[in-house]
C-alpha positions as CSV (number, residue, x, y, z in Angstrom):
1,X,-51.4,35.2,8.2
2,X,-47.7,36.7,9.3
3,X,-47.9,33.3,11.7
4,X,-48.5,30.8,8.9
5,X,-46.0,32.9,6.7
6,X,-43.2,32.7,9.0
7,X,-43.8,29.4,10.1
8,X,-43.4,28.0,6.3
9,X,-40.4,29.9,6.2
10,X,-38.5,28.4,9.2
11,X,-40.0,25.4,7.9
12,X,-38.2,25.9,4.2
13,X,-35.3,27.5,5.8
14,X,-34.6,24.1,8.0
15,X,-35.2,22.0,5.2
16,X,-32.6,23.8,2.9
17,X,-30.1,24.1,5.3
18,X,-30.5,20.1,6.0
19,X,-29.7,19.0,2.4
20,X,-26.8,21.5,2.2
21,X,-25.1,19.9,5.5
22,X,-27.0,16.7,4.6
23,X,-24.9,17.6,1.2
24,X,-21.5,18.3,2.8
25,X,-21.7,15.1,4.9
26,X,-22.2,13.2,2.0
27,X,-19.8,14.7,0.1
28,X,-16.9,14.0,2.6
29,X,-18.0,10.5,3.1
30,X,-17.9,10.0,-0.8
31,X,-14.4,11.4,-0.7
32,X,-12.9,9.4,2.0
33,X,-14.3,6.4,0.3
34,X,-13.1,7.2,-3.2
35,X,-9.5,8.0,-1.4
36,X,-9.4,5.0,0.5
37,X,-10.3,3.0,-2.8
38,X,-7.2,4.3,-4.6
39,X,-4.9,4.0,-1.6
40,X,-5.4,0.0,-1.2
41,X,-5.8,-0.4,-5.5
42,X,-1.6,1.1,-5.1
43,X,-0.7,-1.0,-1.8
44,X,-2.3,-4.1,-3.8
45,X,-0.4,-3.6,-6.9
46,X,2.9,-2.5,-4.8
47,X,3.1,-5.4,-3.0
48,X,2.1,-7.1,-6.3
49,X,5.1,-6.0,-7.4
50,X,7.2,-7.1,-4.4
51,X,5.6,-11.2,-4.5
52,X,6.2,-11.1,-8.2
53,X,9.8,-10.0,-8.7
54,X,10.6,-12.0,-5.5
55,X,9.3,-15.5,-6.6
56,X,10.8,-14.4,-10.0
57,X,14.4,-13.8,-8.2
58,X,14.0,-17.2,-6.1
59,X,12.7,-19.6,-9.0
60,X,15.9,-17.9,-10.8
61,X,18.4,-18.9,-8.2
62,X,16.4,-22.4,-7.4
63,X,17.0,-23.0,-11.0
64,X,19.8,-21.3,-12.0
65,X,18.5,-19.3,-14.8
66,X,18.9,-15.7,-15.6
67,X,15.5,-13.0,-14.9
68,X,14.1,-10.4,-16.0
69,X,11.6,-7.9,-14.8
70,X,10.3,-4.3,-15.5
71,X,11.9,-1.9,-12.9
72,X,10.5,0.5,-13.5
73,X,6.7,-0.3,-13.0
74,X,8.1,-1.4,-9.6
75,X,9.3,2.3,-8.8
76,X,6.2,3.6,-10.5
77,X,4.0,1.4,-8.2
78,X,6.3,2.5,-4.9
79,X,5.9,6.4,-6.3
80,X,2.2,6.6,-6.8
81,X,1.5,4.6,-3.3
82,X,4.0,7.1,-1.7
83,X,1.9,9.6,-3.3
84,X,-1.7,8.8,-2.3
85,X,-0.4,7.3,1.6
86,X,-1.3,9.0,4.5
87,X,1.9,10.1,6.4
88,X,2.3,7.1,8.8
89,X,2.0,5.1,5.4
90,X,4.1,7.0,3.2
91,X,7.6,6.7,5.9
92,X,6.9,2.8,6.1
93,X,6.7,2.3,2.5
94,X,10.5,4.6,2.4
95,X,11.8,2.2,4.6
96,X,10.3,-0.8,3.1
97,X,11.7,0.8,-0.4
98,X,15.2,0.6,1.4
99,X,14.8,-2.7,2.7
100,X,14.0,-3.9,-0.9
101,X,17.0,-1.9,-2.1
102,X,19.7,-4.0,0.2
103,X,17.7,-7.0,-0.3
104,X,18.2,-6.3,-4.2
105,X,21.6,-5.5,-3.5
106,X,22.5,-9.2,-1.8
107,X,20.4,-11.5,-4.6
108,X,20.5,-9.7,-7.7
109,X,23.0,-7.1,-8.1
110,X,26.3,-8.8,-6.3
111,X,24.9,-12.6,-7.3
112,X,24.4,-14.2,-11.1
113,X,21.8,-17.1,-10.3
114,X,23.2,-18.8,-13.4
115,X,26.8,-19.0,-12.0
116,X,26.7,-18.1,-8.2
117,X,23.2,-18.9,-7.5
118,X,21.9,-18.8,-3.5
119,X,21.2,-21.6,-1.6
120,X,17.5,-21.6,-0.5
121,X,18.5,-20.9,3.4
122,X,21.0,-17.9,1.9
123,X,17.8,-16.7,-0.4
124,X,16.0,-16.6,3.2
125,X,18.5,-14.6,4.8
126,X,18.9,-12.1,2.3
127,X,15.2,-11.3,2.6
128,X,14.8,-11.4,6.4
129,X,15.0,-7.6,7.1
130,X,12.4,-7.1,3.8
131,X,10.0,-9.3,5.1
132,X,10.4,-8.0,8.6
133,X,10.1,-4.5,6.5
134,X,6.7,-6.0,4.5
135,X,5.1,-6.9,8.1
136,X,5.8,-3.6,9.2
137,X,4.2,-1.8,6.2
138,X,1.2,-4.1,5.8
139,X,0.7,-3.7,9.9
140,X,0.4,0.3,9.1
141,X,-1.2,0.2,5.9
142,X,-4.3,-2.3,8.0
143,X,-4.2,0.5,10.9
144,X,-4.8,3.4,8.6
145,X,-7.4,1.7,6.3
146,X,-9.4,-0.1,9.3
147,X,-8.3,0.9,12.6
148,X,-7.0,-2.7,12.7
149,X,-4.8,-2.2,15.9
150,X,-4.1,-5.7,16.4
151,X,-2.0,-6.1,12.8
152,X,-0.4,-9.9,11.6
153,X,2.6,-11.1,13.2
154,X,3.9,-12.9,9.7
155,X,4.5,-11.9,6.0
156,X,1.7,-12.4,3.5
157,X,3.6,-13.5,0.3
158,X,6.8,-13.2,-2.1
C-alpha cells in the first residue's frame, strides 16, 4: 500500500511540476513573440514614415510645388520604435534619426521646391548618407528579429 501510495505521488508530483515549467516555457515563448510583433509593427510604420515624407519631398521638388506632412507622427513613430528596440536597434535608429535630420536640413529646411527646387542628381546627393543610414538600420533591425547575418547591400524604398 505505502508502495502504490508513493508511487502515485511521484507520479502527480512529476506531472505538476511539468505543466508549471511546461507553463513557464510557454509563457516566455508567448512573450518574445508578442514583443517581436510590436517591434516590427513600429519599424514598419517608421520606415513608413521615412518612404512617405521622402517621395512627398522629391515629387515636391520634381514638380515644384510646396508639401506638407505631419511631423510629428514621424517623431512619434521614431520615439515608440526607440522605445520597444532592443539596444543594438535603439543606437541605429539615433543615428538614422540624425541622418534624417541633415538630410531634412539640405531639402526642406535651407531649399523652397517652389522657388529653389533640387535637381534630381542634387535630391540624390542630399539623401546619400540617409539611405546609407536606412541600410544600416534595416541590416540591424533583420539581425535582431531573425538572426539574418547576411543583411541587404541596398535601400528598400523612399
Amino acid at each position: 500500500m505505502l508502495d502504490t501510495l508513493v508511487t502515485t505521488a511521484a507520479g502527480a508530483l512529476s506531472a505538476t511540476a511539468g505543466v508549471l515549467v511546461g507553463g513557464i516555457v510557454t509563457r516566455r515563448a508567448q512573450d518574445r513573440h508578442w514583443s517581436r510583433d510590436q517591434q516590427l509593427a513600429a519599424y514598419r510604420e517608421l520606415l513608413g514614415h521615412y518612404a512617405g515624407f521622402t517621395m512627398e519631398l522629391r515629387r515636391a521638388h520634381g514638380e515644384r510645388r510646396g508639401w506638407d506632412y505631419d511631423w510629428g507622427a514621424w517623431s512619434a513613430a521614431l520615439m515608440h520604435a526607440s522605445l520597444i528596440a532592443p539596444r543594438e536597434v535603439a543606437a541605429e535608429l539615433d543615428e538614422f534619426g540624425r541622418a534624417v535630420e541633415t538630410f531634412l536640413d539640405q531639402v526642406a529646411r535651407s531649399r523652397d521646391p517652389r522657388t529653389d527646387p533640387l535637381s534630381p542628381d542634387e535630391f540624390e546627393q542630399a539623401r546619400r548618407s540617409t539611405t546609407a543610414a536606412q541600410v544600416r538600420l534595416v541590416n540591424v533591425i533583420r539581425r535582431s528579429v531573425s538572426g539574418d547575418r547576411h543583411g541587404i547591400p541596398f535601400p528598400i524604398g523612399g
